[in-house]
KOLDO-842872 format. One record per atom (N, C-alpha, C): residue number from 0; residue in three letters; chain; x, y, z. Coordinates in Angstrom, 3 decimals. Each point is the difference from the previous one (the first is absolute). Example, Ala and Ser with C-alpha at 12.3 -4.5 7.8 and 13.67 -1.06 7.14 Angstrom:
BEGIN
   kolba   lolum   zamar       east      north         up
       0     ALA       A     13.190     -5.690      7.800
       0     ALA       A     -0.890      1.190      0.000
       0     ALA       A      0.900      1.200      0.000
       1     SER       A     -0.350      1.050     -0.720
       1     SER       A      0.820      1.190      0.060
       1     SER       A     -0.770      1.090      0.730
END
This chain:
BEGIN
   kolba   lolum   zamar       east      north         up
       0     UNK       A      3.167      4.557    -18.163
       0     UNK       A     -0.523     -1.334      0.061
       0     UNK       A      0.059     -0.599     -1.400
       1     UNK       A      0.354     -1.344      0.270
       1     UNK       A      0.289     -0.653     -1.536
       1     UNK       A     -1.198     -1.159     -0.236
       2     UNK       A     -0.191      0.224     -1.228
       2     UNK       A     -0.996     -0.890     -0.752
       2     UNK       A     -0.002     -1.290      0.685
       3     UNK       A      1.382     -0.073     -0.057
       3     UNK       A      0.063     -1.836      0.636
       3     UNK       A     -0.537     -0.181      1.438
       4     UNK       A      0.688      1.318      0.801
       4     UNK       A     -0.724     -0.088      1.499
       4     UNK       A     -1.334     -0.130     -0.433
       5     UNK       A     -1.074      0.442     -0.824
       5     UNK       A     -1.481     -0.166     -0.049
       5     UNK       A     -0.399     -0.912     -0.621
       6     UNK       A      1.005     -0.771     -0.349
       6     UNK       A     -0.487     -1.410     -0.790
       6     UNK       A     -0.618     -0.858      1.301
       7     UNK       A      1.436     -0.160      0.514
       7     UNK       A      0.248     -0.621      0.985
       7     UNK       A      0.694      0.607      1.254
       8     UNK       A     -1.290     -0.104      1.041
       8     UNK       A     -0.287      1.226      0.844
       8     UNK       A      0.958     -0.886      1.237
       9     UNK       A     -0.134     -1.439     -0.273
       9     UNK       A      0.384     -0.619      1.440
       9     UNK       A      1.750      0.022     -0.254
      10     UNK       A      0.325      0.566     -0.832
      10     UNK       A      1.769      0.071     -0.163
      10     UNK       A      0.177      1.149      0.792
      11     UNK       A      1.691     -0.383      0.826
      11     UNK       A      0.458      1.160      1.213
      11     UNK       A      0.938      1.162     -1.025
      12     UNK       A     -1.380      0.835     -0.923
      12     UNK       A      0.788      0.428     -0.614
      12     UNK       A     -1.396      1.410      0.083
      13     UNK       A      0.345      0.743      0.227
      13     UNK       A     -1.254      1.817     -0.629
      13     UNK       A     -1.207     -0.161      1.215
      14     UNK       A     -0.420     -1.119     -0.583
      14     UNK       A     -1.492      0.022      1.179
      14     UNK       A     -0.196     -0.577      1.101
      15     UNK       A      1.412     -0.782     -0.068
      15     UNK       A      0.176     -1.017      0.969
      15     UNK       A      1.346      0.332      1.188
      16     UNK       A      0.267     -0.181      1.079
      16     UNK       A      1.395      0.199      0.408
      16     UNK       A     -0.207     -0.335      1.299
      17     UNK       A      1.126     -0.533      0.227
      17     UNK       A      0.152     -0.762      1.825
      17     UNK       A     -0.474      1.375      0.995
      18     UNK       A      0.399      1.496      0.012
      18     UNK       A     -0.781      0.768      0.618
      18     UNK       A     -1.029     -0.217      0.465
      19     UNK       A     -0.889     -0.102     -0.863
      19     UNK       A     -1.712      0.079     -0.229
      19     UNK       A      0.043     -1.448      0.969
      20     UNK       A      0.350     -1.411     -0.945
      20     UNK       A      0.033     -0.708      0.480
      20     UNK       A      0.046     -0.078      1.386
      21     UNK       A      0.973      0.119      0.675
      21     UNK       A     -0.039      0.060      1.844
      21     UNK       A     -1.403      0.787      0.288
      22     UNK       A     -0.019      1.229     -0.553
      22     UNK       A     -1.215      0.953      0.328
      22     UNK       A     -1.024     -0.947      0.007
      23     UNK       A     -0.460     -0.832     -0.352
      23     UNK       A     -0.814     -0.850     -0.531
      23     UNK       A     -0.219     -1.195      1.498
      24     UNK       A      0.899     -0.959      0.006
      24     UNK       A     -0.344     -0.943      1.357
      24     UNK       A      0.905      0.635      0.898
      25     UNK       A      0.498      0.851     -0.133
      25     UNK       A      0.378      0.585      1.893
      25     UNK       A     -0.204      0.279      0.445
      26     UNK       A     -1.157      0.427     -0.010
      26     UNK       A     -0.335      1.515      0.721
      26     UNK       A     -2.276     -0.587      0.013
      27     UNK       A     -0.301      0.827      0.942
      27     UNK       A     -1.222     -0.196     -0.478
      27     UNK       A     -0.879      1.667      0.395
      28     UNK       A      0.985      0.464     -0.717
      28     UNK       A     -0.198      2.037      0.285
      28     UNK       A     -0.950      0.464     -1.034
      29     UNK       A     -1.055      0.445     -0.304
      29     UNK       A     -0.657      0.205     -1.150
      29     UNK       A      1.221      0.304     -1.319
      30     UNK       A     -0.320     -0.131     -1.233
      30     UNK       A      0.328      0.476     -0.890
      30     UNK       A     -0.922      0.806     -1.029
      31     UNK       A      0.196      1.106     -0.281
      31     UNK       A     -1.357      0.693     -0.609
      31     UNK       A      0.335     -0.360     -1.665
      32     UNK       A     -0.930     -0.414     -0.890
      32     UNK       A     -0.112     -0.314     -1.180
      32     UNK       A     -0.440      1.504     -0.833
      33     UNK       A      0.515      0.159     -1.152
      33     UNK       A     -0.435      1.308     -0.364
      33     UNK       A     -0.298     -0.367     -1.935
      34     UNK       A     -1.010      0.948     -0.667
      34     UNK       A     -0.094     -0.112     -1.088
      34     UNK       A      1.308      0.210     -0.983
      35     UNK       A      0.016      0.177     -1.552
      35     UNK       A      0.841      0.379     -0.727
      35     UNK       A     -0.159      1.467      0.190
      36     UNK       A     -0.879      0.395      0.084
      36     UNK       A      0.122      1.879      0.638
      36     UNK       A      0.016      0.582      0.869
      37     UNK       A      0.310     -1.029      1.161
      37     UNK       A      0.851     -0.001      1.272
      37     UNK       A     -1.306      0.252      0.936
      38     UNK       A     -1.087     -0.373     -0.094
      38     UNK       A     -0.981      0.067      1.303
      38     UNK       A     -0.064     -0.991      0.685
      39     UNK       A     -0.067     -0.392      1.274
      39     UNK       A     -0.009     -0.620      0.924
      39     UNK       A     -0.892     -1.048     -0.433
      40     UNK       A     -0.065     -1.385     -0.464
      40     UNK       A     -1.081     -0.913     -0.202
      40     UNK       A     -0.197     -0.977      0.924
      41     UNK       A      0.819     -0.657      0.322
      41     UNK       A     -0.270     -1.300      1.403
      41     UNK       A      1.038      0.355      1.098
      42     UNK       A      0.253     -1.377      0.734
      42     UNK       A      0.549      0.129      1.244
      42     UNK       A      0.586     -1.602      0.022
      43     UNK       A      1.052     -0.145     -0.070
      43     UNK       A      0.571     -1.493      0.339
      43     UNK       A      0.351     -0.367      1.437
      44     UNK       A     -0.429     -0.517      0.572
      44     UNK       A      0.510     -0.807      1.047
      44     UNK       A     -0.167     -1.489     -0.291
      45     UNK       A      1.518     -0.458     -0.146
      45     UNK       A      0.250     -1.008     -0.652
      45     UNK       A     -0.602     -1.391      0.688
      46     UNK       A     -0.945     -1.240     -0.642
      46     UNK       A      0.060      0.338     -1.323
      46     UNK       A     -1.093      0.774     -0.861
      47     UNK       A     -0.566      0.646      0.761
      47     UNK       A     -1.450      0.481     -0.023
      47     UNK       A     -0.275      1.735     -0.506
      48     UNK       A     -0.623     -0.204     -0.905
      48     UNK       A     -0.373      2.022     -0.439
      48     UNK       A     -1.390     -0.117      0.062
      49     UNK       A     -0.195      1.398      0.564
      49     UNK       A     -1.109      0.454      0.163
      49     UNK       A     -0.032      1.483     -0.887
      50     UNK       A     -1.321      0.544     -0.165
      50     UNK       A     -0.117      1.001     -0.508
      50     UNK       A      0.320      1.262      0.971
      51     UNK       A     -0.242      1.398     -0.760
      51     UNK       A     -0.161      0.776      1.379
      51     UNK       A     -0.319      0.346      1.407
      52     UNK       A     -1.907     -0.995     -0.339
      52     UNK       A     -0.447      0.376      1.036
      52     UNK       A      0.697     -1.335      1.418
      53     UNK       A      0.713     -0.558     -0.839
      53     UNK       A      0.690     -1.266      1.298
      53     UNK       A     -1.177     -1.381     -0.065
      54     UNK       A     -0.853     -0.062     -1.622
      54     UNK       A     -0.426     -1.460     -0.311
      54     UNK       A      0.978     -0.806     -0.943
      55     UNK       A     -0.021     -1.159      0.749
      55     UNK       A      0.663     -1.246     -1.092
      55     UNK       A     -0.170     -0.177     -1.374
      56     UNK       A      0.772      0.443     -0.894
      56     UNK       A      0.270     -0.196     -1.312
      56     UNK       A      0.115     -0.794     -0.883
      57     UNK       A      1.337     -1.095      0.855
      57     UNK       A      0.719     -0.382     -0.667
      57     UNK       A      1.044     -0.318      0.534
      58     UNK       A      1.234     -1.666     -0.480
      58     UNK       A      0.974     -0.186      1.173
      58     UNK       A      1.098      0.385     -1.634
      59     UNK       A      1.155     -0.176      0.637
      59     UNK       A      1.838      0.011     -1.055
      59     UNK       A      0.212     -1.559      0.636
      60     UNK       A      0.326     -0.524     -1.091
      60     UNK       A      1.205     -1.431      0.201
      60     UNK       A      1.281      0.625      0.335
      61     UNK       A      0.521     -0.724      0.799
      61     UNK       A      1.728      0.128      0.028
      61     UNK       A      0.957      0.173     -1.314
      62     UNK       A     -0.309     -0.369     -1.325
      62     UNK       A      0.421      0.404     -1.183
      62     UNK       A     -0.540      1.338     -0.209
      63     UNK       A     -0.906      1.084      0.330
      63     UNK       A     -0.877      0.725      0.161
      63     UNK       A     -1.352      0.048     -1.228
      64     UNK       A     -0.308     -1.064     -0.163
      64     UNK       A     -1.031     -0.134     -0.303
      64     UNK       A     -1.415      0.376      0.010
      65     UNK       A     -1.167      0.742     -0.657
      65     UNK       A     -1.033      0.594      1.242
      65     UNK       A     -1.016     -0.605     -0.369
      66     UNK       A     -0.634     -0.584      0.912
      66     UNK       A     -1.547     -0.789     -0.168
      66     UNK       A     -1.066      1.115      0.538
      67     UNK       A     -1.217     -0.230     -0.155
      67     UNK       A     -1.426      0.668      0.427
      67     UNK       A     -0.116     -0.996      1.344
      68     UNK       A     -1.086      0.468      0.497
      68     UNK       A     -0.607     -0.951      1.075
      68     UNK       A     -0.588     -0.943     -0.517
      69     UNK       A     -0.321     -0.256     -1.498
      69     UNK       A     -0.292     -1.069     -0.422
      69     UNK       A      0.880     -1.279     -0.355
      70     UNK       A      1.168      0.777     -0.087
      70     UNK       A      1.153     -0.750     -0.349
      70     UNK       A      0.427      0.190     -1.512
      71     UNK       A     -0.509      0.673     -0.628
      71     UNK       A      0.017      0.110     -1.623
      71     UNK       A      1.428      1.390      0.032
      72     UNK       A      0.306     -0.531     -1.010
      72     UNK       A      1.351      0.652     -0.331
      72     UNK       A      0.163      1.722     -0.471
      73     UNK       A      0.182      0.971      0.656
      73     UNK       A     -0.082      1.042     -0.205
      73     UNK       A      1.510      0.646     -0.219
      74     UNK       A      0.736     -0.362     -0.087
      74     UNK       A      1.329      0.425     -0.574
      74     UNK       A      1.229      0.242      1.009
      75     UNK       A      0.835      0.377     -0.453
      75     UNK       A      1.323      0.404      0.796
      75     UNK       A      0.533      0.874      1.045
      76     UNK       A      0.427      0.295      0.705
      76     UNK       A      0.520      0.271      0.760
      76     UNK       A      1.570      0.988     -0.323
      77     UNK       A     -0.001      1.219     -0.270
      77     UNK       A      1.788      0.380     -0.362
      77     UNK       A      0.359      0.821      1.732
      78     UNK       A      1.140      0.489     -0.287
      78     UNK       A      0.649      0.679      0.844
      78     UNK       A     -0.200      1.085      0.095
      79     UNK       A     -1.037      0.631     -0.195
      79     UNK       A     -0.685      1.889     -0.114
      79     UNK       A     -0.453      0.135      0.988
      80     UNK       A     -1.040     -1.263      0.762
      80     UNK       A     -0.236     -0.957     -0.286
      80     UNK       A     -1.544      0.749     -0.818
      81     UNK       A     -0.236     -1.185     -1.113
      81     UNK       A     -1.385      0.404     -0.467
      81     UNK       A     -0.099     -1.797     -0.825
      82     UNK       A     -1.850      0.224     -0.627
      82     UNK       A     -0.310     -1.314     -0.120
      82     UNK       A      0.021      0.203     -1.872
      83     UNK       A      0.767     -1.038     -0.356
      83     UNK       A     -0.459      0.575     -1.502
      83     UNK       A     -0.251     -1.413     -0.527
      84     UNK       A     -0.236     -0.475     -0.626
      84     UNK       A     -0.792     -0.948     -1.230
      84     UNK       A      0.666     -0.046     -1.624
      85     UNK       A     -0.444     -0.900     -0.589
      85     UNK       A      0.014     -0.067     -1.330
      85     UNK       A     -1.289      0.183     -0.541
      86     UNK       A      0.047      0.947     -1.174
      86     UNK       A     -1.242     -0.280     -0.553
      86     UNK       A     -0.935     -0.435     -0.031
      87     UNK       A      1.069     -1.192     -0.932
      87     UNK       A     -0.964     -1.621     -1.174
      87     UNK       A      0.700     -0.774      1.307
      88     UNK       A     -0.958     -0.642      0.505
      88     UNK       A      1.134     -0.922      0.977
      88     UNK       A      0.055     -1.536     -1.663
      89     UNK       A      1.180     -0.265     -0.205
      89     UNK       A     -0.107     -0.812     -0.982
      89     UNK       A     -0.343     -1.877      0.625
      90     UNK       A      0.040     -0.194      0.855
      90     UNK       A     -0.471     -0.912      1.001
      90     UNK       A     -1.144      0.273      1.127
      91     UNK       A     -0.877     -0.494      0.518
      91     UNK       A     -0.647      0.312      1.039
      91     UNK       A      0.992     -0.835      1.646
      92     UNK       A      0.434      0.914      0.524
      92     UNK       A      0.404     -0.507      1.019
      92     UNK       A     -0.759     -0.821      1.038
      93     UNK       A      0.540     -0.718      0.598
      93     UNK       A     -1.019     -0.949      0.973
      93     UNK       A     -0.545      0.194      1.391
      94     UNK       A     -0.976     -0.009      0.128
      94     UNK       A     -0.975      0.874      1.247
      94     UNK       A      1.324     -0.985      1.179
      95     UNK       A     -0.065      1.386      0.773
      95     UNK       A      0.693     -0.967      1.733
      95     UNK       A     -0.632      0.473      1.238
      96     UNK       A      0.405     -1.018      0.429
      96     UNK       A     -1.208      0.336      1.455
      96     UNK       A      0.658      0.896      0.848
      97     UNK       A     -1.091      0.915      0.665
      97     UNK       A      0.391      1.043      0.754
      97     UNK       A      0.212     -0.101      1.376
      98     UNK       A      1.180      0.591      0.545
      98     UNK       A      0.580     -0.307      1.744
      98     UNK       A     -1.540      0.612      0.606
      99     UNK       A      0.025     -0.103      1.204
      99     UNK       A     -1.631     -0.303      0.340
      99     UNK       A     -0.023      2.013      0.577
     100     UNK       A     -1.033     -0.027      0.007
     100     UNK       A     -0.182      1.206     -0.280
     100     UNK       A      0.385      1.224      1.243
     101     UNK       A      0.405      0.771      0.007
     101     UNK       A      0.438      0.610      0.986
     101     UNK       A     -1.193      1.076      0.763
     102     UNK       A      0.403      0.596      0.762
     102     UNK       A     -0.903      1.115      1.082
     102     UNK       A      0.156      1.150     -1.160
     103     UNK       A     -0.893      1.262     -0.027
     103     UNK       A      0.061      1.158     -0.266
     103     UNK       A      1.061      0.836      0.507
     104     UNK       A      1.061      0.640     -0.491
     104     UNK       A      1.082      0.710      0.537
     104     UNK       A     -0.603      2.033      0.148
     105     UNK       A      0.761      0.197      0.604
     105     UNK       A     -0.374      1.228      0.503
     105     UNK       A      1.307      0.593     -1.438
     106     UNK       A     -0.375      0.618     -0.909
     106     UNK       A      1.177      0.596     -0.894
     106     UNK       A      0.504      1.821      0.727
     107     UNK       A      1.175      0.461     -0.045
     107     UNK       A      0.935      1.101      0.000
     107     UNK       A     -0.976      1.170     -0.511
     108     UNK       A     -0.041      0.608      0.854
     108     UNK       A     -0.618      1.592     -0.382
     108     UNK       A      1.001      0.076     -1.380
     109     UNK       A      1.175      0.208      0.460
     109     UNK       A      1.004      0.787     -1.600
     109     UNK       A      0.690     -1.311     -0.124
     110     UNK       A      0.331     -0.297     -1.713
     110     UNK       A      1.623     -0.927     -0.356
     110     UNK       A      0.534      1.387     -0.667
     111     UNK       A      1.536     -1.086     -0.236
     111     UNK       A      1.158      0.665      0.033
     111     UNK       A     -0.960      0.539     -1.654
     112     UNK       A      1.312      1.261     -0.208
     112     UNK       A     -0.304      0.370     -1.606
     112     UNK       A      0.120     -1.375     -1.031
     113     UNK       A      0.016     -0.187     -1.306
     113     UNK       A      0.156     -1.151     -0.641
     113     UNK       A      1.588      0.440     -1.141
     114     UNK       A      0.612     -1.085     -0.309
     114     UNK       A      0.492      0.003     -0.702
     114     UNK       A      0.167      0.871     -1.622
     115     UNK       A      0.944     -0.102     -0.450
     115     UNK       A     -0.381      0.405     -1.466
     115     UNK       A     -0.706     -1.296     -0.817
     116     UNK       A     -0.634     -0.116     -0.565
     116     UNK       A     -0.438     -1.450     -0.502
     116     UNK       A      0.482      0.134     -1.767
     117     UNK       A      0.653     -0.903     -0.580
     117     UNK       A      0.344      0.282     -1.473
     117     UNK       A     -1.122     -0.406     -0.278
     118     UNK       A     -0.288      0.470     -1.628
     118     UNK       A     -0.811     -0.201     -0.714
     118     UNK       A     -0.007     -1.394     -0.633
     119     UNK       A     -1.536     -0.377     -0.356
     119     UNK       A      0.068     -1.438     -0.230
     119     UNK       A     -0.187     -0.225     -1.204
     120     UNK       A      0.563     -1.321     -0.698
     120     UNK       A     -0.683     -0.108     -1.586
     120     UNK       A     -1.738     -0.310     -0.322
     121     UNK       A     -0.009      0.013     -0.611
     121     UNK       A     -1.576     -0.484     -0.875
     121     UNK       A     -0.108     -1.298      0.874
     122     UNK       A      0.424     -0.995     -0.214
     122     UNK       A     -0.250     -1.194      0.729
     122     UNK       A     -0.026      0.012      1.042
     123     UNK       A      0.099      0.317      0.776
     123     UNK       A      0.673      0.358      1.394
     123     UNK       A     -1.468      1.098      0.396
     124     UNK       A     -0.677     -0.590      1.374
     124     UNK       A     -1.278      1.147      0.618
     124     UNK       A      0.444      0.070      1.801
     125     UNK       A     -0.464      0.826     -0.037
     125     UNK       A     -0.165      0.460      1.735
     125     UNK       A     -1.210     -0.626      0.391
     126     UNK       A     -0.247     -1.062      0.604
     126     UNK       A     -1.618     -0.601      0.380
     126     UNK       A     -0.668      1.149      1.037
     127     UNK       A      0.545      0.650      0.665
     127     UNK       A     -0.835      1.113      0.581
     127     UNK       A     -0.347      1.226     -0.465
     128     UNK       A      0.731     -0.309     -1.442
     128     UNK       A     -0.119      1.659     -1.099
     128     UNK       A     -1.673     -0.974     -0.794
     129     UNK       A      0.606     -0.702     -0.669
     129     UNK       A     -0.818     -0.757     -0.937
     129     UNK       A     -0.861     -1.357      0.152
     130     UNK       A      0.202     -0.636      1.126
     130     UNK       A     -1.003     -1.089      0.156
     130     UNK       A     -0.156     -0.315      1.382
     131     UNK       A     -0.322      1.004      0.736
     131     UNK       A     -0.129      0.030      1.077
     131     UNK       A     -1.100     -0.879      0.469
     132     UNK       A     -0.963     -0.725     -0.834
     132     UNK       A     -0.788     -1.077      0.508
     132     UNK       A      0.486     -1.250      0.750
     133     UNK       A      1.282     -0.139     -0.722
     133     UNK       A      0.440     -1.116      0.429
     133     UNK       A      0.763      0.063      1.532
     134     UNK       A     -0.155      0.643      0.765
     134     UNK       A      0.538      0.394      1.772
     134     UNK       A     -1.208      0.653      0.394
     135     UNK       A     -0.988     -0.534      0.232
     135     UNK       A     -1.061      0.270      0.928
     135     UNK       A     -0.424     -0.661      1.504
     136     UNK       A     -0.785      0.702      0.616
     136     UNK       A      0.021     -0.651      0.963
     136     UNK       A     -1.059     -0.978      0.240
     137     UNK       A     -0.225     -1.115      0.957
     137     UNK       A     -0.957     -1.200     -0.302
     137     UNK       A     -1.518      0.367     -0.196
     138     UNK       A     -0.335      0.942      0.251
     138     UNK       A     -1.812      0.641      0.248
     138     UNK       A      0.071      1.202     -1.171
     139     UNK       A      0.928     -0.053     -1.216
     139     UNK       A     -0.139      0.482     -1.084
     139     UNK       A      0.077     -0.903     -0.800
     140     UNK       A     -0.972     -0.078     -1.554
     140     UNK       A     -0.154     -0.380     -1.114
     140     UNK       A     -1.610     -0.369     -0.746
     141     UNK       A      0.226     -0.772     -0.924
     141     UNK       A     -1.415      0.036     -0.522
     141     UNK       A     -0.645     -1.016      0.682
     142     UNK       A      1.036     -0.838     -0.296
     142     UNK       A     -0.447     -1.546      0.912
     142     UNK       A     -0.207      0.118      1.410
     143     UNK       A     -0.156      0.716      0.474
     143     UNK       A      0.028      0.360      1.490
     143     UNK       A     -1.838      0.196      0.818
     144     UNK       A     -0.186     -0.685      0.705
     144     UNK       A     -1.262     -0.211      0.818
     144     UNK       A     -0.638      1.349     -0.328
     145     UNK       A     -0.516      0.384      0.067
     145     UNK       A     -0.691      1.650      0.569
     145     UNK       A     -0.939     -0.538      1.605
     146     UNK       A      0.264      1.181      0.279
     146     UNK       A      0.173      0.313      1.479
     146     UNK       A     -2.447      0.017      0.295
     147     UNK       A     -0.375     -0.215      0.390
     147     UNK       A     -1.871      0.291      0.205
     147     UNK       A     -0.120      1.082      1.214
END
């Protein structure tokens, strides 16, 4: 994988490729999401990821883009497939509104094994290695009601 593919993740070049792509709006077959050390982390059914247990996460744009259920920008999308981020985001990206919320999915006893995943630079994070706050589900956080 080349620097430039991680510059710029949305080029059909390392992280990106018409493969994935089709995989992406053709199909609506789970896709299992996995860490940089290859453990099983979400579940895509496009455009929608959920975590293990089969709660809503989080949707992908058609560029593969990944929002929270809040709509706040949680990073990229490659062809491993896994979710990775920048750092320093040097801009704050702009909140987008979320497709309306889906049912609870029943997730796969087993996914397939995972990929080899290359190693990433310094700039460059795994949001489910390292900031896994940001893909939670709606009845997690601080701001969140508590339950009486």
């Amino acid at each position: 994988m080349t620097r430039q593919a991680l510059r710029n993740p949305a080029r059909k070049t390392g992280l990106y490729n018409q493969e994935s792509e089709s995989r992406l709006s053709a199909t609506r077959k789970p896709i299992p999401i996995y860490t940089t050390r290859g453990d099983w982390a979400a579940l895509m059914v496009f455009p929608y990821i959920y975590n293990t247990m089969g709660e809503w996460i989080g949707w992908v744009t058609s560029d593969k883009q990944v929002y929270n259920i809040d709509g706040i920008y949680a990073g990229w999308l490659t062809a491993e497939p896994r979710i990775l981020r920048r750092r320093v985001l040097e801009k704050k990206p702009e909140r987008r509104h979320p497709p309306a919320t889906p049912e609870k999915i029943r997730p796969p006893a087993t996914v397939p094994l995972p990929p080899m995943m290359a190693e990433l630079p310094y700039e460059i994070i795994d949001v489910f290695e390292e900031d896994l706050s940001l893909l939670t589900t709606a009845d997690y956080g601080e701001f969140k009601e508590d339950m009486d």
